[in-house]
Backbone bond lengths (Angstrom), bond angles and torsions (degrees), N, CA, C in turn:
res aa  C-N    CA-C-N  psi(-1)  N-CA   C-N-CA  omega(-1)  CA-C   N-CA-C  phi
1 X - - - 1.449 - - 1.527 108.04 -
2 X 1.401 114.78 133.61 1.632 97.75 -151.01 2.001 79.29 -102.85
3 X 1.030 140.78 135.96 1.475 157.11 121.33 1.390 118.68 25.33
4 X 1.562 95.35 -84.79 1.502 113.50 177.08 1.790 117.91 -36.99
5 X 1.490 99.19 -60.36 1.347 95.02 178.84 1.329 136.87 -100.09
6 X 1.612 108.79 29.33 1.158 139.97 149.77 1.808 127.34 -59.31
7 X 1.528 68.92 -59.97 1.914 87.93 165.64 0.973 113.10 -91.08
8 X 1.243 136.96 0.36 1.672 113.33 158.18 1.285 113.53 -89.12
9 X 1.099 105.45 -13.30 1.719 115.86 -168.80 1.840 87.66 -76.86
10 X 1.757 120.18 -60.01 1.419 102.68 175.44 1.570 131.89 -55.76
11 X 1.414 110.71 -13.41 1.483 128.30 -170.99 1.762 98.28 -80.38
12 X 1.003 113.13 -53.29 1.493 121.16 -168.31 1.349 89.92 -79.21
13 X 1.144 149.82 -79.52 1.635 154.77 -155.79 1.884 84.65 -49.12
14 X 1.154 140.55 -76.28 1.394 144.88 179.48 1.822 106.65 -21.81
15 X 1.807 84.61 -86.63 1.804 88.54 -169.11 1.639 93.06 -47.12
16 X 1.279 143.28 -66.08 1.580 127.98 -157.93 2.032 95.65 -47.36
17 X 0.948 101.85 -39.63 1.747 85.38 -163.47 1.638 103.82 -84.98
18 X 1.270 118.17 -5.43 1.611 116.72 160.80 1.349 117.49 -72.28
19 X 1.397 117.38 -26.18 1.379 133.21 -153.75 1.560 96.72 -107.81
20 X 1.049 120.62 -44.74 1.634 109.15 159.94 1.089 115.37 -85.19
21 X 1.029 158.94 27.24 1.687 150.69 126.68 1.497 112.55 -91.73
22 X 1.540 129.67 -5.39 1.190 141.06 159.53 1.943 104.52 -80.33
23 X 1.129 122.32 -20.18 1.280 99.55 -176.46 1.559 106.83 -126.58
24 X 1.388 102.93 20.63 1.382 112.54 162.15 1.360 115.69 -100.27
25 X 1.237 111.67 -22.60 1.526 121.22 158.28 1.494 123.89 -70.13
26 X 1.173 103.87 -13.01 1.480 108.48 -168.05 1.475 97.88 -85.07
27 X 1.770 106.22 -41.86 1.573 142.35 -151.00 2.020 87.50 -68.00
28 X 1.417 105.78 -67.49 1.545 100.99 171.82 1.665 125.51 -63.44
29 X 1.318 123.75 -30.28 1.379 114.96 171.83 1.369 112.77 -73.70
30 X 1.424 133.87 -8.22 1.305 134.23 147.54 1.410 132.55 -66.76
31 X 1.275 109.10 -28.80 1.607 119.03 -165.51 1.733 102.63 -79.81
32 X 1.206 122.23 -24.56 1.357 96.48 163.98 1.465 130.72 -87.35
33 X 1.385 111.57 -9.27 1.360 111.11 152.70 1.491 120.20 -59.49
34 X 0.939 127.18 -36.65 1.526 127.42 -168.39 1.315 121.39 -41.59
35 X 1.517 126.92 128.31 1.354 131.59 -167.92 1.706 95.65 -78.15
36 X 0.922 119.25 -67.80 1.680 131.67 175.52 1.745 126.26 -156.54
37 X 0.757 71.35 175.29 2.112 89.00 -174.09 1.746 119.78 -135.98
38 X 1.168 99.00 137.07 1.404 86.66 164.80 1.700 120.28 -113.69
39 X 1.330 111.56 160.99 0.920 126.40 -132.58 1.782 93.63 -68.60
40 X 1.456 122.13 -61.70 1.844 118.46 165.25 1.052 124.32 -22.94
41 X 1.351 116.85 -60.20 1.591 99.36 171.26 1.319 124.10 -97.39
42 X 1.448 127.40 -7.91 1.357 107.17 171.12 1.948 118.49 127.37
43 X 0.791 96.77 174.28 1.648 104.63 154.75 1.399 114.92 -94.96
44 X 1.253 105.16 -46.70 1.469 111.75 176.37 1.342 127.43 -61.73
45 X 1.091 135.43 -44.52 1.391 141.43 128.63 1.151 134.26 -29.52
46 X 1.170 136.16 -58.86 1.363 136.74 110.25 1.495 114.64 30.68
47 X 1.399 90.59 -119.10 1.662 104.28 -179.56 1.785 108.15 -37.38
48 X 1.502 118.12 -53.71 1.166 132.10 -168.80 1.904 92.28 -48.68
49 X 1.319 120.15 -35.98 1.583 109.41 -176.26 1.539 105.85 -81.91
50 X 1.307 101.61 -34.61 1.767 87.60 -176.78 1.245 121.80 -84.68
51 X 1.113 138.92 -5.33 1.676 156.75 175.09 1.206 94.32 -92.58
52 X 1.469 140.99 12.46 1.923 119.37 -157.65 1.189 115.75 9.35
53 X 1.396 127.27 56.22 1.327 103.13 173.23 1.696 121.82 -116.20
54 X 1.613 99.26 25.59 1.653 103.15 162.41 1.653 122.74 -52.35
55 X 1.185 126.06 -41.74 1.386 121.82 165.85 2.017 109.87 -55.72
56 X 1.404 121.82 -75.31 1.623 94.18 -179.50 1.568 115.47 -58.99
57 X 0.935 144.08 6.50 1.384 148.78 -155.13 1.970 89.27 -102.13
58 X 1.288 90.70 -71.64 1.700 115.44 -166.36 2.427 91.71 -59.07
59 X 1.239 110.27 -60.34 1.446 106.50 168.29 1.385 130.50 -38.97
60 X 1.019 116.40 -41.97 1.568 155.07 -173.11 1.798 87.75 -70.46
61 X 1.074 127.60 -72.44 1.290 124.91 -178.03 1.149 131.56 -44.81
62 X 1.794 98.24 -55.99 1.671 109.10 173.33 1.840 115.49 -80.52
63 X 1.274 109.04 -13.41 1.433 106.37 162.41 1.540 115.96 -60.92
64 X 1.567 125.95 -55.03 1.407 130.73 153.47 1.658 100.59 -27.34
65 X 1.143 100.90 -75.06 1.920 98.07 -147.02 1.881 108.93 -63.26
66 X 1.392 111.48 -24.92 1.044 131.84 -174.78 2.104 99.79 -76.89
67 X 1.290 111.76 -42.76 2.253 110.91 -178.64 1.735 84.36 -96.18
68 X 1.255 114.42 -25.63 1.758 88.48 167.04 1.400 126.53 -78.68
69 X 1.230 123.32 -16.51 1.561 117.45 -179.57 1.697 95.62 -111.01
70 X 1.267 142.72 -8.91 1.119 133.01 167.90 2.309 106.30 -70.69
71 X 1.381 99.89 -41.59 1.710 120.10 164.94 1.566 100.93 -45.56
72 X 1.231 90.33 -65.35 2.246 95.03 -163.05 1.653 100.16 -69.61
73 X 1.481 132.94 -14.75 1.118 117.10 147.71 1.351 161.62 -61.95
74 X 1.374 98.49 -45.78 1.275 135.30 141.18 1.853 122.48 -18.41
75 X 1.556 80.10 -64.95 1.577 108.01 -174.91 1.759 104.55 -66.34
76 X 1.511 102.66 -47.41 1.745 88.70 165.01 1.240 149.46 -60.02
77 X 1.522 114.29 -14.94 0.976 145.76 -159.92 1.681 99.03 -125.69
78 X 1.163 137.95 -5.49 1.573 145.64 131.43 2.054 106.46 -46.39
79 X 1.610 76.77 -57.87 1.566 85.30 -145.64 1.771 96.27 -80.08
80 X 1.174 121.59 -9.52 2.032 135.25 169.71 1.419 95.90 -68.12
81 X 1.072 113.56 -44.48 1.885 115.21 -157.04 1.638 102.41 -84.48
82 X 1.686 113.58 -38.60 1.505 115.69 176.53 1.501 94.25 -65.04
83 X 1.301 145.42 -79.72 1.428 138.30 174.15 1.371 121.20 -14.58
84 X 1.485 126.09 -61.80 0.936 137.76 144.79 2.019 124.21 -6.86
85 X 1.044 89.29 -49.25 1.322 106.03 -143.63 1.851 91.01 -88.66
86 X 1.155 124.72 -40.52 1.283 154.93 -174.98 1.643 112.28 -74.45
């Protein structure tokens, strides 16, 4: 199991999950400003257009999915080598 991309896999899985609970905070300290919404897209959508914050929002996601499947790889190749080994 090589190290390096162990920890990037926790580095990336981290900052994405800092970065989406950072712009969900942002997402509620906006929402009581909000003049209105309509009903299709939401509040959440909404705010998400007037803050621009679809780019960290949308990053934030694929940073998760990107240290989570670099993790669940890792982990197969843990768990190939214990088999292996046996």
């Amino acid at each position: 199991m090589n190290k390096n991309f162990l920890v990037s896999g926790y580095v990336l899985f981290l900052s994405g999950l800092v970065l989406f609970g950072l712009m969900h905070v942002a997402i509620a300290l906006y929402v009581p400003h909000l003049g209105g919404w309509g009903d299709p897209p939401g509040k959440f959508v909404t705010v998400l257009n007037e803050i621009m914050g679809w780019v960290p929002y949308v990053l934030s996601v694929i940073l998760m999915i990107v240290g989570a499947g670099i993790l669940l790889d890792q982990m197969n190749k843990w768990i190939e080598q214990k088999e292996n080994q046996q």
